[in-house]
C-alpha positions as CSV (number, residue, x, y, z in Angstrom):
1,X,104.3,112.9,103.4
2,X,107.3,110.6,104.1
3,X,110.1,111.6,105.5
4,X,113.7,112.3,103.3
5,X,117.2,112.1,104.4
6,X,119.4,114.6,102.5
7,X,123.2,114.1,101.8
8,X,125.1,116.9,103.5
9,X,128.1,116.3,100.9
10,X,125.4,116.1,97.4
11,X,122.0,116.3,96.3
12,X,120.9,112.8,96.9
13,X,118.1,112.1,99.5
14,X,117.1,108.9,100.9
15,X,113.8,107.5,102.5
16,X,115.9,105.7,105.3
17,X,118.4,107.4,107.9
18,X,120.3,104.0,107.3
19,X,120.8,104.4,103.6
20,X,122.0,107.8,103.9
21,X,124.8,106.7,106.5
22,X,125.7,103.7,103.6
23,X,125.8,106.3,101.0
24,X,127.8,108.9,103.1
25,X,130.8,105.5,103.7
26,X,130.6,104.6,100.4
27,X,131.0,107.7,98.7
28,X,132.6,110.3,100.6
29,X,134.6,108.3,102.5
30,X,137.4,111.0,102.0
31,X,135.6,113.8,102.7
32,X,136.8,116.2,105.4
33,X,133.8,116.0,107.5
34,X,134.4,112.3,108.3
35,X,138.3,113.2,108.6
36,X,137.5,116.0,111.5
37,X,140.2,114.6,114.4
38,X,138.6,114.2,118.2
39,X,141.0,116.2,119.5
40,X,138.9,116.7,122.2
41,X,140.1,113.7,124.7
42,X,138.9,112.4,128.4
43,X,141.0,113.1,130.6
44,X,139.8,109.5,132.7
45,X,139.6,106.9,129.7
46,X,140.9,108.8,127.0
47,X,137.8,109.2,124.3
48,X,138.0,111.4,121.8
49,X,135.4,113.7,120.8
50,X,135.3,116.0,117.5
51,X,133.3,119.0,120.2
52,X,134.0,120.2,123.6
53,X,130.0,120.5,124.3
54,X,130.2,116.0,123.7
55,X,133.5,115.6,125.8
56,X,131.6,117.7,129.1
57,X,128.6,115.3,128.3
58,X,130.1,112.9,128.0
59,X,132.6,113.4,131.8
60,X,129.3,113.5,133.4
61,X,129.8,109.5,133.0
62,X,132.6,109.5,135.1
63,X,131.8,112.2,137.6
64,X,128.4,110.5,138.6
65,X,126.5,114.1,137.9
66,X,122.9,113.9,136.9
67,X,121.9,117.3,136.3
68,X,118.5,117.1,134.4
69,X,115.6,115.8,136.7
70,X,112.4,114.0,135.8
71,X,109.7,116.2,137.4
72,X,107.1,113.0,137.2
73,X,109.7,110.4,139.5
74,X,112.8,110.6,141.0
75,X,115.1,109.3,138.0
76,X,118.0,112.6,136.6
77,X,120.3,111.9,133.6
78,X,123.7,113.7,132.6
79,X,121.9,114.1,129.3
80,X,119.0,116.5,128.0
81,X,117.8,114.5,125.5
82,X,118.1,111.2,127.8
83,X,115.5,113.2,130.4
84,X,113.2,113.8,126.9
85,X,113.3,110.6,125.6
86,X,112.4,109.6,129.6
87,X,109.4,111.7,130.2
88,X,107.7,109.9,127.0
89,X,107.3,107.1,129.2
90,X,104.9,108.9,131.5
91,X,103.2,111.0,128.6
92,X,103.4,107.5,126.2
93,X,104.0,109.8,122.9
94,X,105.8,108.0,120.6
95,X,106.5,110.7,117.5
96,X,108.6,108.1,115.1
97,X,106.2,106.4,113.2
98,X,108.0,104.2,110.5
99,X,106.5,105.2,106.9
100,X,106.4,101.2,106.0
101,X,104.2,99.8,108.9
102,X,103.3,102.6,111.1
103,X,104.7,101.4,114.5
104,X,105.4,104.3,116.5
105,X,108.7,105.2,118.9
106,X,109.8,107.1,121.6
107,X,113.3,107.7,120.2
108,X,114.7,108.4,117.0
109,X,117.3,105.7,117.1
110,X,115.0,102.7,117.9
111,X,112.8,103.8,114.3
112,X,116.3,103.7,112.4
113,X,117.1,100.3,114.3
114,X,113.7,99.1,113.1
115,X,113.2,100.5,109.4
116,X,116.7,97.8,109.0
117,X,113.7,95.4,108.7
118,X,112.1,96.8,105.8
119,X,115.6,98.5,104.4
120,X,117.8,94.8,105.0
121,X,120.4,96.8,105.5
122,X,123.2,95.7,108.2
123,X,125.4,98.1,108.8
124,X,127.7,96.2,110.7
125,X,130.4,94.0,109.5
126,X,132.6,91.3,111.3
127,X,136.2,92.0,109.9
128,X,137.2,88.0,110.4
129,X,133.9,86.2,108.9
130,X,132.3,89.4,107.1
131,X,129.2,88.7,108.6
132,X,126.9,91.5,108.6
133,X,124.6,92.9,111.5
134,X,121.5,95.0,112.0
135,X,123.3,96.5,115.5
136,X,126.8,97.3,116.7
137,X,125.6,95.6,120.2
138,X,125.2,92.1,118.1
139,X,128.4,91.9,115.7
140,X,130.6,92.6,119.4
141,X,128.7,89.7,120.5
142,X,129.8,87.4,117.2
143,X,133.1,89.0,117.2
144,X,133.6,87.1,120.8
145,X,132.9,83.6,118.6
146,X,136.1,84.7,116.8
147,X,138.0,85.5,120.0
148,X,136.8,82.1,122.0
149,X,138.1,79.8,118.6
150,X,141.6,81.8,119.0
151,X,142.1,81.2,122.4
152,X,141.4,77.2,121.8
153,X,143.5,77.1,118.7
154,X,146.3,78.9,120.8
155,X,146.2,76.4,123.6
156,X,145.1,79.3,126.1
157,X,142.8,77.7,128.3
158,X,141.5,78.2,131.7
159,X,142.5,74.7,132.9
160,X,144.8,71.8,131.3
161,X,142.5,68.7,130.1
162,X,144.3,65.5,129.8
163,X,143.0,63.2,127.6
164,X,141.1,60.6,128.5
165,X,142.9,57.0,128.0
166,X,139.8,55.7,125.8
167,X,140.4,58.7,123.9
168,X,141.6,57.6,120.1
169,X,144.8,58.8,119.6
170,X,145.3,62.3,118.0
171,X,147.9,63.9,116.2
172,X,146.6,67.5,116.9
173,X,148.1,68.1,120.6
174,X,145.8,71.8,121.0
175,X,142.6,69.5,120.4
176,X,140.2,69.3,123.2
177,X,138.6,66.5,125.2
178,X,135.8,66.3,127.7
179,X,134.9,63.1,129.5
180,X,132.2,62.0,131.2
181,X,133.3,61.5,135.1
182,X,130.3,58.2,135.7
183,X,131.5,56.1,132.3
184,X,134.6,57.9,130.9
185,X,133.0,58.6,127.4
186,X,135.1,61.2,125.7
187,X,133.9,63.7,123.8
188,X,135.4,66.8,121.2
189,X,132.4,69.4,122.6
190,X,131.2,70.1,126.0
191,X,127.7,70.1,124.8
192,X,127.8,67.1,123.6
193,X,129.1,66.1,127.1
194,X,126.2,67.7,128.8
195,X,123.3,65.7,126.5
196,X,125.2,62.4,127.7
197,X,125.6,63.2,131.4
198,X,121.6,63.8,130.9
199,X,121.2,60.0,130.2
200,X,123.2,59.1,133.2
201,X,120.7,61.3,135.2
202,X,117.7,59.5,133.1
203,X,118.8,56.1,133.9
204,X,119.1,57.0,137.9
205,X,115.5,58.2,138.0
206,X,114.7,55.0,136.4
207,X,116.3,53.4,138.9
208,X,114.9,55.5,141.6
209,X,111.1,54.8,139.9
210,X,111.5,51.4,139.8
211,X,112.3,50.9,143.2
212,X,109.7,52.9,144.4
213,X,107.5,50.9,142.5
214,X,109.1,47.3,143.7
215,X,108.1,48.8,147.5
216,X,104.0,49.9,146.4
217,X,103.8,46.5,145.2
218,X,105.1,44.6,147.8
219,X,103.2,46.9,150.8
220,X,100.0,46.1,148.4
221,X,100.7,42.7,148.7
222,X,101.2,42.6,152.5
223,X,98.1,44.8,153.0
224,X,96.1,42.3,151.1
225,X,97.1,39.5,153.1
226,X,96.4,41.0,156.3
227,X,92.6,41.9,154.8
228,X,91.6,38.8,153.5
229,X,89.1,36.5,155.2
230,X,89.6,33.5,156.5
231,X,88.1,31.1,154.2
232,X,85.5,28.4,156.5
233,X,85.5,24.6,155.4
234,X,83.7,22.0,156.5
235,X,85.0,19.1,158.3
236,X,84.6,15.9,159.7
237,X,86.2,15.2,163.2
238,X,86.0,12.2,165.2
239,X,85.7,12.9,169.1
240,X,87.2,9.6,170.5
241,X,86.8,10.7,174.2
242,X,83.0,10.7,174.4
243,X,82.6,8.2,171.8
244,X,80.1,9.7,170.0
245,X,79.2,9.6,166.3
246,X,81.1,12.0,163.9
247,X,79.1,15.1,163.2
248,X,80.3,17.5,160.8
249,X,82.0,21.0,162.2
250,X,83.7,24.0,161.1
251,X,87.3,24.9,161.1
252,X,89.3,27.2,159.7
253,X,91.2,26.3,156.8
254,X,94.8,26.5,156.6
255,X,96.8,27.6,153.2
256,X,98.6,23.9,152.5
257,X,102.3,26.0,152.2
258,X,101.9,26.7,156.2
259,X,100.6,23.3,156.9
260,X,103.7,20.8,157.6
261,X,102.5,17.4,159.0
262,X,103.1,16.3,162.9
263,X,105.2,13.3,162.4
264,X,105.7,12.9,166.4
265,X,102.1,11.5,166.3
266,X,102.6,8.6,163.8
């Protein structure tokens, strides 16, 4: 039997936690429970809480204090249910089985985080873009986006870029420039800077490869030379001193490019 999420203000249930906690903002958005006031404040950072028993809990953050103790490790939380949800690590029971698929897990909030898939809702709206999100953790994220644009539209930056002087001329002085420090190539995003600066890195591998290989070929070449026989010719040479008859001999042959003639002798 599936599970059902009743309404504490009506008679409605639901099949998802999440669409109970849509229906609850939508419709009794007035009503007192939601309007309860935290009077209950930290004395360290100030949050409120609607119940003394969360505000003590919650101290423990700030006071370091770690009363409950895993008995299977050494790990202790400031949290009861932290120190449950912990031991189902070492026991591997996972009790939240989502209804739609049947994957199981250890804590409620990670099945209510998951049935979103099935549900599509996204709880989570950005107040600027009204972009909507599954998790509070990823619309802080986005709402950054929003905060990064404002700083660059404001001129607040880290560190003053001049333009560069191949930059075209613009008449929107908060623009941004970044230029490439080997060719002085300007461009409006730093990405796009870092995909050129790549080539530059490209082209001096290249240039680094090629030499390497000018170097192989010409230590092949001189390692050949030294390796290769002497080719052996046959020639006729006259020995005027005894005065005998020419009889063939062999000598070695000389390449012609190294053989320069003696013109003392003629």
């Amino acid at each position: 039997m599936s599970q059902k999420f009743s309404c504490e203000h009506c008679p409605q249930t639901f099949a998802l936690h999440d669409l109970l906690k849509a229906h609850i903002r939508s419709t009794h958005a007035a009503s007192a429970f939601l309007q309860q006031q935290r009077n209950f404040r930290c004395a360290v950072c100030d949050k409120g809480f609607t119940q003394r028993t969360n505000l003590r809990t919650h101290e423990r953050v700030h006071s370091g204090e770690r009363p409950y103790k895993c008995t299977m490790c050494t790990k202790a939380f400031y949290q009861r249910t932290n120190l449950r949800n912990h031991i189902r690590t070492h026991t591997n029971e996972r009790p939240y089985v989502c209804t739609e698929c049947g994957r199981a897990f250890t804590q409620r909030g990670n099945l209510y985080l998951h049935e979103r898939i099935h549900s599509g809702v996204r709880p989570f709206e950005c107040n600027v873009c009204h972009r909507t999100f599954t998790q509070k953790g990823n619309l802080k994220s986005h709402s950054k986006t929003h905060e990064k644009k404002k700083e660059i539209r404001d001129g607040d930056l880290p560190v003053a870029l001049e333009p560069s002087p191949s930059a075209p001329p613009s008449d929107n002085h908060s623009s941004v420039s970044f230029s490439c420090n080997e060719c002085q190539k300007v461009f409006h995003r730093r990405s796009l800077l870092k995909c050129h600066e790549k080539t530059h890195q490209i082209q001096r591998a290249n240039a680094t490869s090629d030499a390497d290989v000018l170097l192989e070929t010409v230590a092949a070449a001189v390692e050949a030379t030294k390796s290769r026989k002497v080719p052996v010719i046959e020639k006729k040479v006259s020995v005027i001193e005894s005065g005998a008859t020419q009889m063939p001999v062999s000598v070695p042959h000389q390449p012609s490019s190294h053989v320069f003639p003696d013109r003392s002798s003629s």
